[in-house]
C-alpha beads as a LAMMPS data file, in Angstrom:
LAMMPS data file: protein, C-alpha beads

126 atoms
125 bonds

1 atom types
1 bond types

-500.0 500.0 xlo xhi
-500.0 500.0 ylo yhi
-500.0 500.0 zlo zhi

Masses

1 110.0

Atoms # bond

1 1 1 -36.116 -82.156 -407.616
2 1 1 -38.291 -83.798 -404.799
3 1 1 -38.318 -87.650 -404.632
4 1 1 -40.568 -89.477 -402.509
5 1 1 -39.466 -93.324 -401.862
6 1 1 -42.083 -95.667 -400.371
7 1 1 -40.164 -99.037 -400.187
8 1 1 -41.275 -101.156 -397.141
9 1 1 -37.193 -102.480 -396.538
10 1 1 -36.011 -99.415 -395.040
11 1 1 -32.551 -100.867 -395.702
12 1 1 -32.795 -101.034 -399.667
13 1 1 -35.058 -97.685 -399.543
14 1 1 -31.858 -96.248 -397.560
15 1 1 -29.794 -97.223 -400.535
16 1 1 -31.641 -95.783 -403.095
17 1 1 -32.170 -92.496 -401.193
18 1 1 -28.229 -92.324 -399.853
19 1 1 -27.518 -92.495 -403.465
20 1 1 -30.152 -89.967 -404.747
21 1 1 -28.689 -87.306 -401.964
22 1 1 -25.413 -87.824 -403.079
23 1 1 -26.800 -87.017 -406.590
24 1 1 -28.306 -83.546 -405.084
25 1 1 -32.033 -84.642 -405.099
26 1 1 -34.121 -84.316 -402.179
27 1 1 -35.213 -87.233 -401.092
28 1 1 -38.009 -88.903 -398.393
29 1 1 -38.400 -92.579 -397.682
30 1 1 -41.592 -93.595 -396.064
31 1 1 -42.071 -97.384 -395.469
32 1 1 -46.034 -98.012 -395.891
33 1 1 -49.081 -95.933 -397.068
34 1 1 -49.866 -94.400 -394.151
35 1 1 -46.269 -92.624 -393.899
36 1 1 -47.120 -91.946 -397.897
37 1 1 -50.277 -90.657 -397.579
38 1 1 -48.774 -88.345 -395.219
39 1 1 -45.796 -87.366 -397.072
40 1 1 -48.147 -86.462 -400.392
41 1 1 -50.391 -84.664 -398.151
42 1 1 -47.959 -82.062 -396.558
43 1 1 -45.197 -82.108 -399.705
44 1 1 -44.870 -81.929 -403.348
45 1 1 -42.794 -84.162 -405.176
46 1 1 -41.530 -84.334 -408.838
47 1 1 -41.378 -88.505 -408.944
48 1 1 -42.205 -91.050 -406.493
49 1 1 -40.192 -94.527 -406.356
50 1 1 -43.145 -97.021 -405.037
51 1 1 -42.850 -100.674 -404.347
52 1 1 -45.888 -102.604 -405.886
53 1 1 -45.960 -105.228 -402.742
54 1 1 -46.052 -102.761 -399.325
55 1 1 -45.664 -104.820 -396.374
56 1 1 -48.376 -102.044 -394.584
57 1 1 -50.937 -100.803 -396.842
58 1 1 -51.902 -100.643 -401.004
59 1 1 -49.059 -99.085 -403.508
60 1 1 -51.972 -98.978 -405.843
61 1 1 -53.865 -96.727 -403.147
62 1 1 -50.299 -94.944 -402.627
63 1 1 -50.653 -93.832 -406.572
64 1 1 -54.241 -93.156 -406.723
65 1 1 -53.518 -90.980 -403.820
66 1 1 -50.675 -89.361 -405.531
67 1 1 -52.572 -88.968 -409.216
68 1 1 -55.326 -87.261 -407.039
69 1 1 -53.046 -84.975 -404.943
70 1 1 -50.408 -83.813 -406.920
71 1 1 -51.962 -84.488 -410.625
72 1 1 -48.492 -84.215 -412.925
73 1 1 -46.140 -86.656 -410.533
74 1 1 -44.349 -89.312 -412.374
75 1 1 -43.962 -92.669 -410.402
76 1 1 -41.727 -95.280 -411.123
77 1 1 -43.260 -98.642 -409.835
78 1 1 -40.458 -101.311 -408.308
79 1 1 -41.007 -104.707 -407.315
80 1 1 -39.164 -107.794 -406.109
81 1 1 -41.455 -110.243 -407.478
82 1 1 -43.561 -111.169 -410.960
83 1 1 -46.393 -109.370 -410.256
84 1 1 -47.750 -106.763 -413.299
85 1 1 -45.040 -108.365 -415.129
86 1 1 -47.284 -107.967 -418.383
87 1 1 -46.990 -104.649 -418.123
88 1 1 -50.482 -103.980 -417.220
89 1 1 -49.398 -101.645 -414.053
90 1 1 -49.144 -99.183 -417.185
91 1 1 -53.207 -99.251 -417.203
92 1 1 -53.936 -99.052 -413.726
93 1 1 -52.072 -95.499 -413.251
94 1 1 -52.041 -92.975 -415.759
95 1 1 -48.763 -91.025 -413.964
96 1 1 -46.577 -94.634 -414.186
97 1 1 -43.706 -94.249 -416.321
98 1 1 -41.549 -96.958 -415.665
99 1 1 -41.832 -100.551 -413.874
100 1 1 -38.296 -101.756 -412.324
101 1 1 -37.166 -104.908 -409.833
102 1 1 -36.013 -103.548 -407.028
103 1 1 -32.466 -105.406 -407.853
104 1 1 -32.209 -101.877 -409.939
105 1 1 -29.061 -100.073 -409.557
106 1 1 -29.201 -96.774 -407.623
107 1 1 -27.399 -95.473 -410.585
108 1 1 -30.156 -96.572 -413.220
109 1 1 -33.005 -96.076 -410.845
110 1 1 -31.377 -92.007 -410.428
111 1 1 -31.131 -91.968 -413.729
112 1 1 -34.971 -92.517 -413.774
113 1 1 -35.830 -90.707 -411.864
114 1 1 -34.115 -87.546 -413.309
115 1 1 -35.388 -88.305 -416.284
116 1 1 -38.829 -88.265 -415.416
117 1 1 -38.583 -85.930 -412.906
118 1 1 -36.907 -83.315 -415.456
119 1 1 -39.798 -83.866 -418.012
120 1 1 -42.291 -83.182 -415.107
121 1 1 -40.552 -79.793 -414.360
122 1 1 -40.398 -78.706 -417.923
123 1 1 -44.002 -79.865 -418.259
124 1 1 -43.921 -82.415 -421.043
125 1 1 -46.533 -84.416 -421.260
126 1 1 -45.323 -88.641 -421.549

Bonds

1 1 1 2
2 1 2 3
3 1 3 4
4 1 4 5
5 1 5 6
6 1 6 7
7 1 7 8
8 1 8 9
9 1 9 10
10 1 10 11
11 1 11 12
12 1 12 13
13 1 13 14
14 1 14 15
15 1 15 16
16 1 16 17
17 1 17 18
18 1 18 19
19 1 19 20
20 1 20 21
21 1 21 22
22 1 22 23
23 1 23 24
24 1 24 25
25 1 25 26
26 1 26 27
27 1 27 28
28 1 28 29
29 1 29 30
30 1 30 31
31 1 31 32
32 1 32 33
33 1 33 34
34 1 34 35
35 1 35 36
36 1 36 37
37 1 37 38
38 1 38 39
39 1 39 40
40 1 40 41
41 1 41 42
42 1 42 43
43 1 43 44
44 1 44 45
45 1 45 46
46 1 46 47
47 1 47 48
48 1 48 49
49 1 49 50
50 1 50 51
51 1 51 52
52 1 52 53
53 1 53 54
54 1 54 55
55 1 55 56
56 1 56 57
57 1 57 58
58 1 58 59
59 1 59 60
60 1 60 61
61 1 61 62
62 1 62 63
63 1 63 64
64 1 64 65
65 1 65 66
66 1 66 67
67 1 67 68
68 1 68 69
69 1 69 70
70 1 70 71
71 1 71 72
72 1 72 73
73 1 73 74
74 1 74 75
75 1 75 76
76 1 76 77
77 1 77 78
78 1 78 79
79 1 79 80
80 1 80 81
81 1 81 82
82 1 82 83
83 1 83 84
84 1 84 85
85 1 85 86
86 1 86 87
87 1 87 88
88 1 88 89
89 1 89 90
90 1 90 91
91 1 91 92
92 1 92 93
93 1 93 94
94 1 94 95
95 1 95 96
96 1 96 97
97 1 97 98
98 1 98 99
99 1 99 100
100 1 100 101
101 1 101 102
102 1 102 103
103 1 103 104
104 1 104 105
105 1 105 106
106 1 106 107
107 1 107 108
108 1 108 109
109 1 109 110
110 1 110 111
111 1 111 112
112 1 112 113
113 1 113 114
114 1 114 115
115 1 115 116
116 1 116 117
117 1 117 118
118 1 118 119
119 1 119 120
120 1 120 121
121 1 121 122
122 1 122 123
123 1 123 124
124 1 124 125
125 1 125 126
């Protein structure tokens, strides 16, 4: 399973992808929409882990890049702060599935992602 990460601290992205590895995903951390917008145009990935609030560049231009590119990829939406805390991220992207603090275990965030990511590769619909 492919993971993209796109958290802008490179030190709690590292975290979350250490973990991951050790977990046998593949994983890429990018740290602004520019290194995303790269990564979705030469990859595929199964999930993406996106922080709402990108200290370079738009998350929400991060997923409409990703709905556009790579049409089935499930992306779990973090953030460190109260924004889209009513839930409406849910209506801005069709592919989000999930909307976490970035105070998220690795272990529950993993567990996400697999989740989502195995539903994606067996080609249920959410």
């Amino acid at each position: 399973m492919d993971v993209l990460i796109v958290e802008s601290d490179a030190a709690l992205g590292e975290v979350w992808q250490n973990h991951m590895l050790r977990q046998g995903l593949a994983v890429k951390l990018v740290v602004s929409q520019s290194g995303a917008a790269q990564a979705l145009t030469t990859q595929q990935f199964d999930v993406i882990i996106l922080n709402i609030v990108l200290a370079e560049g738009s998350a929400l231009a991060v997923a409409d890049l990703a709905s556009y590119r790579q049409p089935d990829i499930q992306i779990i939406f973090v953030t460190g702060t109260s924004f889209f805390s009513d839930g409406s991220i849910f209506s801005l992207n069709a592919n989000a599935r999930a909307f976490m603090g970035t105070d998220t275990s690795p272990e529950d965030l993993t567990a996400l992602v697999e989740h989502f990511g195995r539903d994606r590769l067996r080609g249920v619909q959410i």
